[in-house]
KEPA-239363 format. One record per residue: residue in one letter; x, y, z of N, C-alpha, C in turn. Coordinates in steps of 0.02 Angstrom, whole numbers, plus 32768, in hexadecimal, padded with zeros to 4 digits. Each point is the difference from the previous one (the first is absolute). Layout:
% residues N
AXYZXYZXYZ/...
//
This chain:
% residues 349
XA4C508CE5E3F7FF17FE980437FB7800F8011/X7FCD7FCB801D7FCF801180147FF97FF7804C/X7FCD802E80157FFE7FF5805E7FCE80198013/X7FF07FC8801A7FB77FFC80387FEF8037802C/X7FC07FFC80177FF8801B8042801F804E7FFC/X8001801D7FCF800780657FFE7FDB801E8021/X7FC57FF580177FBD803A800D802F7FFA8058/X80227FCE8018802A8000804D804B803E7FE0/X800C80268041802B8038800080377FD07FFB/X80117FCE802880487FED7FFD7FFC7FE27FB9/X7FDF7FBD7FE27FFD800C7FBE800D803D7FDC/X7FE280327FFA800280367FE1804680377FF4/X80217FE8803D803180038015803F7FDA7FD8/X7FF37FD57FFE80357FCC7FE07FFB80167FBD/X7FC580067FE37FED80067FA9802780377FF5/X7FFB803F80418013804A7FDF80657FF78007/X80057FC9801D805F7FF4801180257FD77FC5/X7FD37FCF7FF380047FDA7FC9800B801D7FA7/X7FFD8032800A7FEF801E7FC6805E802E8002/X7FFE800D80188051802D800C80407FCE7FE9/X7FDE7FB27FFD803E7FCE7FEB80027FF77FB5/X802D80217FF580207FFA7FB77FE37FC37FD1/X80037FB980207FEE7FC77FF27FC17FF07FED/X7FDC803480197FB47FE580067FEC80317FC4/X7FE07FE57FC87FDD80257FCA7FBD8036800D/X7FE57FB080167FA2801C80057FF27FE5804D/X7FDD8023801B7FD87FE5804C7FB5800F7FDB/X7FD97FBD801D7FD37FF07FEC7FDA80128050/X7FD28021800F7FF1800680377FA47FD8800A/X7FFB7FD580227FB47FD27FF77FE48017805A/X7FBB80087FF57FD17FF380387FBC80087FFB/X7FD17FF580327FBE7FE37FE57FF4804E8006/X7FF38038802E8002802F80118046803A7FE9/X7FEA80347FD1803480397FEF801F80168031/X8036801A8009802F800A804B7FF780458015/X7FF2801480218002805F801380338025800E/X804C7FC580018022801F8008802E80037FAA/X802A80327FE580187FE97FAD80377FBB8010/X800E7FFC7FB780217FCB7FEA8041800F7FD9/X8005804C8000804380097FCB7FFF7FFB7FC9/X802A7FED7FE27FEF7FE17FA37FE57FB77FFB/X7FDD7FE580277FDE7FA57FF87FE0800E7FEB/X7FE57FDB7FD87FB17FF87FCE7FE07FC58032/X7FCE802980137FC97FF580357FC27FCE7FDE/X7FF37FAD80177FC97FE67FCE7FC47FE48040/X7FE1801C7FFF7FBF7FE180357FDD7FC87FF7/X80267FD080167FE87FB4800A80097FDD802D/X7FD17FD7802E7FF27FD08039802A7FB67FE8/X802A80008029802A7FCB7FE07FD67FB88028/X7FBB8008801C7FF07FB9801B7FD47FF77FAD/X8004802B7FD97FE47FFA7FC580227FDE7FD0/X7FF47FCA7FAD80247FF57FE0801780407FD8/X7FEE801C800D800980577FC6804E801E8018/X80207FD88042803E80048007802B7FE27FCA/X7FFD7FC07FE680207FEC7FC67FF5801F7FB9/X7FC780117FF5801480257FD68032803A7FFC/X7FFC802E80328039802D801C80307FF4800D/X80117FD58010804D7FE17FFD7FFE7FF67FAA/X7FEF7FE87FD580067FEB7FBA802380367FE4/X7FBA802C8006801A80457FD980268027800A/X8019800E804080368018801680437FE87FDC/X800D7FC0801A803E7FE17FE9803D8023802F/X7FE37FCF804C802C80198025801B7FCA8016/X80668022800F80107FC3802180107FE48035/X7FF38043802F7FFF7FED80587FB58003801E/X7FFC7FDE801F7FB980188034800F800E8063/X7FEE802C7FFD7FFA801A803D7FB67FFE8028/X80007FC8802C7FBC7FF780267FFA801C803F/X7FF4803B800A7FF68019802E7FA180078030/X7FE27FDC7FE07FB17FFB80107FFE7FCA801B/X802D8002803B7FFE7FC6803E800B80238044/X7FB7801780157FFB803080397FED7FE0802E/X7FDD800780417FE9800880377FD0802A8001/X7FEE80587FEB7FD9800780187FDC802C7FA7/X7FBE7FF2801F7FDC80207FB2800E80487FFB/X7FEE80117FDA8016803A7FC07FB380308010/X7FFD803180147FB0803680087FD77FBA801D/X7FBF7FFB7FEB7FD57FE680307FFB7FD17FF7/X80447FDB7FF37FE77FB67FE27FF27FC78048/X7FF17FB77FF77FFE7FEE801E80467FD7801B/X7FEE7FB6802880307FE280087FF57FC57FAB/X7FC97FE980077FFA7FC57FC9802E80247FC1/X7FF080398006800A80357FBE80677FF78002/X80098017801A804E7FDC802A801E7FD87FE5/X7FC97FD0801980107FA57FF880067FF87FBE/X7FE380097FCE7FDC7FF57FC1803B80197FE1/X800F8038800C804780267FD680427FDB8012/X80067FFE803E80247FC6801080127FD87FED/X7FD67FBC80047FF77FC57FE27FF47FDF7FB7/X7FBD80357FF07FDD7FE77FC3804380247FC3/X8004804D8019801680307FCC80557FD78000/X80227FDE802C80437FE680007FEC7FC57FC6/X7FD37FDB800880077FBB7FD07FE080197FAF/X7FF7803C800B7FE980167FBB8037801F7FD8/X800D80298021804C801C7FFB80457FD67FDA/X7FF17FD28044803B7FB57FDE7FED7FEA7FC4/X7FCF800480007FDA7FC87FB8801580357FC4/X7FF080388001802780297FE5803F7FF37FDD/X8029801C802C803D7FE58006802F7FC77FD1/X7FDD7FCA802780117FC07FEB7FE580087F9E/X7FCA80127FEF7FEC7FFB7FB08019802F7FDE/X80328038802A8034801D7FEF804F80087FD6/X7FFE7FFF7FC2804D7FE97FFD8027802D8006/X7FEF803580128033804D800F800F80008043/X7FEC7FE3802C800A8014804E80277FDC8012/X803A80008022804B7FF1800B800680098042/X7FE98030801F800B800D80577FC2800D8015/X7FEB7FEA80497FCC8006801F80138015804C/X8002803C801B7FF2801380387FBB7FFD8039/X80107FEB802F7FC77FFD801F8000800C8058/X7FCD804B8007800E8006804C7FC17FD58021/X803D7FE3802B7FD97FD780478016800D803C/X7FFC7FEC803880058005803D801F7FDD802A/X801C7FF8803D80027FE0802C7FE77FD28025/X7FC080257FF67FAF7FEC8026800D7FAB7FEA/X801F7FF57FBC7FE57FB37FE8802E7FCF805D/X80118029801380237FD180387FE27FF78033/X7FCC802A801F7FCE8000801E802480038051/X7FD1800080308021802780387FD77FC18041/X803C7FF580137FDC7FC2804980327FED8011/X7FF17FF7804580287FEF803680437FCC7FFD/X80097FCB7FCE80277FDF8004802480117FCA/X800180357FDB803D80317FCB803F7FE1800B/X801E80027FD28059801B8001800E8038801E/X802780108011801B80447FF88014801C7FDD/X7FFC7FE57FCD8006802B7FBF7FFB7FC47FC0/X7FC580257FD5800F7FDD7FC3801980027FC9/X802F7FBF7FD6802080217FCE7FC47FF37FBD/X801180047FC77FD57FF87FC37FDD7FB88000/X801D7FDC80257FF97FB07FF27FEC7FE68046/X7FD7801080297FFB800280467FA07FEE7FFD/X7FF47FC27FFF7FBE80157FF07FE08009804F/X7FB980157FEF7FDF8036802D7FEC7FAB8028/X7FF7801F80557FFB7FD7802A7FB07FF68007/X7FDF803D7FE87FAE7FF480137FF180247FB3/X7FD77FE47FD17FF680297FB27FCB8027801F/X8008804F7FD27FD5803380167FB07FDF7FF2/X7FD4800D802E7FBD7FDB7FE67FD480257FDF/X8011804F7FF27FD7801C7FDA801980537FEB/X7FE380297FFE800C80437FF2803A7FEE7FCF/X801980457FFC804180057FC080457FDD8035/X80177FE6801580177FCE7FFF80077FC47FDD/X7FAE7FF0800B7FEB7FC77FCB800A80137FD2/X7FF1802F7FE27FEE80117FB3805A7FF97FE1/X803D80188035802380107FD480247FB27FFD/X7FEC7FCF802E80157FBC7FE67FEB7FE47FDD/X7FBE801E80067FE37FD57F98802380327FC7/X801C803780078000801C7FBB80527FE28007/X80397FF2803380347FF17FF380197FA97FE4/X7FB37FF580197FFB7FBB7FEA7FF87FF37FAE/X7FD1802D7FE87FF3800E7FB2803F80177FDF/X801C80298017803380097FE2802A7FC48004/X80197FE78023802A7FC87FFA7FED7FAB7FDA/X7FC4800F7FDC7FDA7FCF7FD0801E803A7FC3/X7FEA803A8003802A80227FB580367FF58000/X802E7FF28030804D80117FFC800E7FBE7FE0/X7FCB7FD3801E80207FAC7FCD7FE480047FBC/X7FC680197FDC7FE880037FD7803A801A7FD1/X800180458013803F80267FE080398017801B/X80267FBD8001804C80118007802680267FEF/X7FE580197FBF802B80357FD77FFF804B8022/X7FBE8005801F7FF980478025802A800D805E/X801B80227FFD80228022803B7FC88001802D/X7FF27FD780307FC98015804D803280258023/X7FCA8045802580368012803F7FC68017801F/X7FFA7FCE80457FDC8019803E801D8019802E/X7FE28039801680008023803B7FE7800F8031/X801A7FE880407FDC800780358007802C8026/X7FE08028800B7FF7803F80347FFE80098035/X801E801680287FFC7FFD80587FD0803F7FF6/X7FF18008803F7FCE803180018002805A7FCA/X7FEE800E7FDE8008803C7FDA7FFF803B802F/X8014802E80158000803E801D800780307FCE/X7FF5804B800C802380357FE47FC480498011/X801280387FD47FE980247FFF7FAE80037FF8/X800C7FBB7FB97FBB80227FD17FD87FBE7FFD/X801F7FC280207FE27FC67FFE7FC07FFB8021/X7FDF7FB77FE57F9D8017802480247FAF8009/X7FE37FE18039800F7FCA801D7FDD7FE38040/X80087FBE800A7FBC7FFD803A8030800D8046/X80467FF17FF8802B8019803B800C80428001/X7FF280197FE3801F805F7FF17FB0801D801A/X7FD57FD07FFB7FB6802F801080027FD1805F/X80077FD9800980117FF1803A802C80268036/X803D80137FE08022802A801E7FEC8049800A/X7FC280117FCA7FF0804280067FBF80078030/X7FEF7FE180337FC67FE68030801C8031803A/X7FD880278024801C800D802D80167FF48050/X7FE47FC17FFE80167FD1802B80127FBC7FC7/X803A7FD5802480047FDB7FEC7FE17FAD801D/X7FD27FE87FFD7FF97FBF802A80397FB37FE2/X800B7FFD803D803E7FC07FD87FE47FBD8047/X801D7FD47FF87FF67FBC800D802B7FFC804E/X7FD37FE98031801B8005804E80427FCC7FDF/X80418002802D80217FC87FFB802E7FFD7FD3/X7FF7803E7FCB80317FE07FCA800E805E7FD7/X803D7FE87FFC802480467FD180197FD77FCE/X7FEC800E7FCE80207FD77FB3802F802F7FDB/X80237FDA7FE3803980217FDF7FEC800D7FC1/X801C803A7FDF7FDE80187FBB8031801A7FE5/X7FFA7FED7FBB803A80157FC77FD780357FBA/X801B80347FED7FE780317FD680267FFD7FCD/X7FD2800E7FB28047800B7FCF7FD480567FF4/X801A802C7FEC800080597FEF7FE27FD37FC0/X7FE3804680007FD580037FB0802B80177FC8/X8023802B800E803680087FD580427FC77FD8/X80007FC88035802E7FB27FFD7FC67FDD7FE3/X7FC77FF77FEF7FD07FD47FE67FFF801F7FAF/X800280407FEF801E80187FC780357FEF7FDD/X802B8015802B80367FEA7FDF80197FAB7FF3/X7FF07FCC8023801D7FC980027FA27FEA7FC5/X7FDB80077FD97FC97FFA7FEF803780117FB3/X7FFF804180118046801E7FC880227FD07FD9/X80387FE1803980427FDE7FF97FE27FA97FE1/X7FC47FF3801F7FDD7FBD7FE37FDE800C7FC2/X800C80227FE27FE680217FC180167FF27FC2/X803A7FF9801680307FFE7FC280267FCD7FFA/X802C7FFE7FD180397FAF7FF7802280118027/X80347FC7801F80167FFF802C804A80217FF4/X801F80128022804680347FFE80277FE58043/X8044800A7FE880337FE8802C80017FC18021/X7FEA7FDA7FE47FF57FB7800D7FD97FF48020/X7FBF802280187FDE7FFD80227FA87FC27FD5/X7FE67FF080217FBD7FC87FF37FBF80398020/X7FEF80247FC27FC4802680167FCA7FBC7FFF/X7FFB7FCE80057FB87FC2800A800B7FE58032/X7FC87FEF80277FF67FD0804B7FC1802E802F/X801E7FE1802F7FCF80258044803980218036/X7FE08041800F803D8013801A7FCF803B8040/X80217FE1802E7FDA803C8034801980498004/X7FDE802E800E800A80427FFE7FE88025802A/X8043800F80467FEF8025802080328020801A/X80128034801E8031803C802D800D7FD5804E/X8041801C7FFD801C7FD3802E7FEB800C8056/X800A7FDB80167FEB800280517FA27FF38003/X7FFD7FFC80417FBE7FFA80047FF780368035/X7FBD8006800B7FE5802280507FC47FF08018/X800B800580417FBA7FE280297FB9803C7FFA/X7FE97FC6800E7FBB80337FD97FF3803B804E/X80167FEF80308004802780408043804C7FE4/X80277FEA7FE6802B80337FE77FE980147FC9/X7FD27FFF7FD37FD2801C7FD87FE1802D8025/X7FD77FE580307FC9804B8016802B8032802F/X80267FE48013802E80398016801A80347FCE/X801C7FE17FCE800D802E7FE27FD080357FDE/X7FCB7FD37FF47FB280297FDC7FF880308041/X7FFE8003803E7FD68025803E7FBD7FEA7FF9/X7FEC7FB77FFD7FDA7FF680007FF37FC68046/X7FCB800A80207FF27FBC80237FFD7FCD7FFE/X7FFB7FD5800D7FF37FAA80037FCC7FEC8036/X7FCE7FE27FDB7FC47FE68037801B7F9F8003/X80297FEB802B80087FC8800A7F9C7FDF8005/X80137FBF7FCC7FA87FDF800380127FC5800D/X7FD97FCA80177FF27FB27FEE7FF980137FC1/X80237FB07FDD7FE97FF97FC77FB27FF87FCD/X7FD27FE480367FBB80087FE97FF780417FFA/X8017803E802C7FED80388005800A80247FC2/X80457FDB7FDE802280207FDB7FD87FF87FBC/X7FF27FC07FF87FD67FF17FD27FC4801E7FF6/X7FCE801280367FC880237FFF800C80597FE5/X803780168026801D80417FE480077FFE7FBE/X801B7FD77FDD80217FE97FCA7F9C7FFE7FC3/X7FEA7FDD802C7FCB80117FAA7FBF8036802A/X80178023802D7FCF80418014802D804F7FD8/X803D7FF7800A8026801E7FD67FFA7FFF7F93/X7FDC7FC27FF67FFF7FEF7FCA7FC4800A7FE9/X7FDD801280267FA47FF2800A7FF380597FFA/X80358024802D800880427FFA8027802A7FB5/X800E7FE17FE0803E80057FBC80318032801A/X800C7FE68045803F801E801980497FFD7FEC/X800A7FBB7FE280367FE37FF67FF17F9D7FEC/X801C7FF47FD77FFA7FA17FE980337FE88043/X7FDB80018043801E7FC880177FF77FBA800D/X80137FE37FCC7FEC7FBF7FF280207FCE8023/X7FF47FBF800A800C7FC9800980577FF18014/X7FFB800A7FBF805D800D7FF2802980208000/X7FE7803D80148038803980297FF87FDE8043/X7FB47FF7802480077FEB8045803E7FD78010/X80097FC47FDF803E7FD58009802C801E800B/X8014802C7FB8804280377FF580198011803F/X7FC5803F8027800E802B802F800E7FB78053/X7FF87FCD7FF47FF47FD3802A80357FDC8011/X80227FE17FAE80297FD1800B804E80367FDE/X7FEB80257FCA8032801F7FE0801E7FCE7FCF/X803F80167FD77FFB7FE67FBB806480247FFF/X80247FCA7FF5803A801D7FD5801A7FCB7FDA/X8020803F7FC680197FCD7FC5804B80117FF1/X801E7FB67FDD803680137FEF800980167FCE/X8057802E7FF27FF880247FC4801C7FFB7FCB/X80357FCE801480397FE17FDA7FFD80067FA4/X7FCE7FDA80047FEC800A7FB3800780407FDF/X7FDB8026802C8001803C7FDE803A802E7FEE/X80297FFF802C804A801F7FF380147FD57FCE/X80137FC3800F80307FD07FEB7FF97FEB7FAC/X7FB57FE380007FEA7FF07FBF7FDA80427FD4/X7FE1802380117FD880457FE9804280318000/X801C7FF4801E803E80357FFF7FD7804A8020/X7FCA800080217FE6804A802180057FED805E/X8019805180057FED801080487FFA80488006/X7FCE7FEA802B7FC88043800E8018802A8019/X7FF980437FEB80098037801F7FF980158047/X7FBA7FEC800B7FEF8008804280027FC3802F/X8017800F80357FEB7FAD80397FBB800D8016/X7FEE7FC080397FC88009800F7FF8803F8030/X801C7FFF802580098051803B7FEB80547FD1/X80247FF17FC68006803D7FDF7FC880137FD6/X7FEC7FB67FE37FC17FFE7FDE7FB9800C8038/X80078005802A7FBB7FFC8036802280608010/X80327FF9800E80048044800A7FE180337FE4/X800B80037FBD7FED80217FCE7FAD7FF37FF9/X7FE87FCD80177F9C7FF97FEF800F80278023/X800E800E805D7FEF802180227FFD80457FF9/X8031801C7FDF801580577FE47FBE7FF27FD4/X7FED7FED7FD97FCA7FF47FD47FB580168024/X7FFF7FEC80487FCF7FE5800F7FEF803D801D/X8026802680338004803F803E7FFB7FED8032/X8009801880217FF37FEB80657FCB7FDC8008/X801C7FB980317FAF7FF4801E7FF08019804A/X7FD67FED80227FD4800D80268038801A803C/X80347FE37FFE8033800D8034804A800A7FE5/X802A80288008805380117FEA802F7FA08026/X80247FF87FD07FFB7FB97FFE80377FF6803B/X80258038802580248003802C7FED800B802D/X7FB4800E800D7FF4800380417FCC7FB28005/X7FDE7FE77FC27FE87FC37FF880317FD08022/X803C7FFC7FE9804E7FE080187FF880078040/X800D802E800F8012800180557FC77FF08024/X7FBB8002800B7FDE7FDC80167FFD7FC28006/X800E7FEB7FC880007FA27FF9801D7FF8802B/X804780187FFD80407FED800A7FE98007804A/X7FFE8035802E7FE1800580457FC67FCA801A/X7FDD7FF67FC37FCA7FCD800E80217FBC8014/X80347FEE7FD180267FB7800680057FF58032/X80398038802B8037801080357FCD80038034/X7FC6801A7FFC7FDF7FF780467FDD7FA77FFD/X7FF47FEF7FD07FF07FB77FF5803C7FCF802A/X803780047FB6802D7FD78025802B80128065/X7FF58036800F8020800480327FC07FE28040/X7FC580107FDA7FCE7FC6804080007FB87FDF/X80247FEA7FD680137FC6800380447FDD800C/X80278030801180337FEE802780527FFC7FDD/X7FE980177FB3802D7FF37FD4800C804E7FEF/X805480177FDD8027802D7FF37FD9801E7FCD/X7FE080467FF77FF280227FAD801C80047FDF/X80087FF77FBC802380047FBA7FDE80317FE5/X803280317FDF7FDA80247FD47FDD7FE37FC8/X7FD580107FE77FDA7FE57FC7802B802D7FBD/X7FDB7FC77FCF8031801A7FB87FC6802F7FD9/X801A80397FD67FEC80237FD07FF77FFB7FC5/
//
């Protein structure tokens, strides 16, 4: 088995889990940059897969799964965004090409996102695998991950013989994850969009392991480890029941405002709030999961509630105890709605 993208912890992560399965001989561990964190027993090979020097590495190896995990969002130490893009994009069609001049490679894993669904106002309420996006992302890793899911699906006709399995990611949370929503959430105010609370779905870092795992291998119990299959923990929550739970504030903005925050924050290397989280935090994003139980035969450990829970234990107190954050709102509403003439509802947690 070879796999992308090691010098990233959750990569690194997977390589050191991957190795405990009976099934798996050799882990081949690839990245342009050596990882600081170990690898276990993988034999570690330092190569830039936007390079052809990836095919040769695949040759010599003589491996017969690939695991593409060097489909990020945010760069790696000081890289840039192009730098991103390039690994992204360039390093995915190099990779494939790979691949494809391959006659040992039989399964191809590949993490992607949600993001390819993109976030605007006239959404579904939920999308399933086959739901195409109402507005295409116009840039950042969004974009990027609809060109690399697009490449893949030119390999998948090329070579029929090989197992595709894409994965799409609802937002990643956890302990140890680096993310442009996990560095957002760690702001100590939060600025969000006048007008709008969006709904948000999390998968645990620990469920992106394991179901990365389970797409790994041949398929068992009648199950079809190949397709596209979304991946995320069940329920959603409003991004207003997020900062509550963080004890963190919310600076309600206009959206221009939000945008200006958005690359003064980026301008500061505070956090990537890009383009396409703006939407996110704006319009919000849920997916269906069907596939994933049904055809993948996995369900996640954690839901979305439990998975945000746990960033938060991760994270420590913010600025305010999230029960007294609560009851303010909640007082705030109640003096709102009662000078408008209407009954208070408690607000949800």
């Amino acid at each position: 088995m070879l796999v992308t993208g090691v010098a990233r912890r959750l990569a690194g992560r997977f390589v050191r889990r991957i190795q405990r399965d009976a099934q798996v001989d050799r882990v081949v561990a690839v990245d342009a940059v050596p990882p600081e964190h170990h690898l276990g027993g993988a034999d570690f090979i330092q190569a830039d897969i936007r390079q052809a020097t990836i095919a040769r590495v695949l040759a010599e190896t003589g491996a017969d799964t690939v695991v593409h995990m060097d489909v990020t969002g945010t760069a790696l130490g000081g890289g840039s965004r192009a730098t991103v893009k390039e690994t992204n994009v360039i390093g995915t069609m190099q990779l494939l090409g790979a691949c494809q001049k391959s006659p040992s490679v039989k399964r191809l894993v590949v993490k992607s996102s949600t993001n390819v669904y993109g976030s605007a106002s006239r959404d579904p309420a939920v999308f399933t695998e086959t739901t195409p996006a109402k507005s295409l992302p116009s840039g950042g890793f969004a974009k990027d991950a609809v060109e690399v899911e697009g490449y893949v699906r030119g390999f998948a006709r090329r070579r029929p013989d090989v197992a595709v399995c894409v994965l799409r990611f609802a937002n990643i949370l956890g302990p140890t994850v680096d993310t442009p929503l996990a560095s957002y959430f760690a702001l100590p105010v939060l600025p969000t969009v006048f007008g709008y609370d969006p709904r948000l779905q999390f998968v645990h870092e620990d469920d992106v392991i394991e179901v990365l795992r389970i797409a790994s291998h041949e398929a068992r119990r009648g199950t079809l480890n190949s397709g596209t299959f979304n991946i995320a923990g069940d329920g959603v929550l409003l991004l207003s029941q997020c900062s509550r739970r963080l004890g963190r504030p919310t600076v309600p903005l206009l959206l221009p405002a939000v945008t200006w925050a958005g690359s003064l924050v980026r301008t500061l290397g505070m956090t990537d709030f890009s383009p396409e989280q703006i939407r996110l935090l704006t319009h919000g994003r849920v997916v269906a999961t069907d596939q994933m139980r049904d055809t993948l035969g996995f369900t996640p450990k954690y839901t979305t509630a439990e998975t945000f829970a746990d960033f938060v234990r991760s994270r420590g107190p913010g600025l305010l105890p999230p029960e007294a954050l609560s009851g303010a709102v909640d007082r705030i509403a109640a003096l709102s709605l009662r000078g408008s003439g209407h009954p208070p509802t408690q607000s949800a947690n």
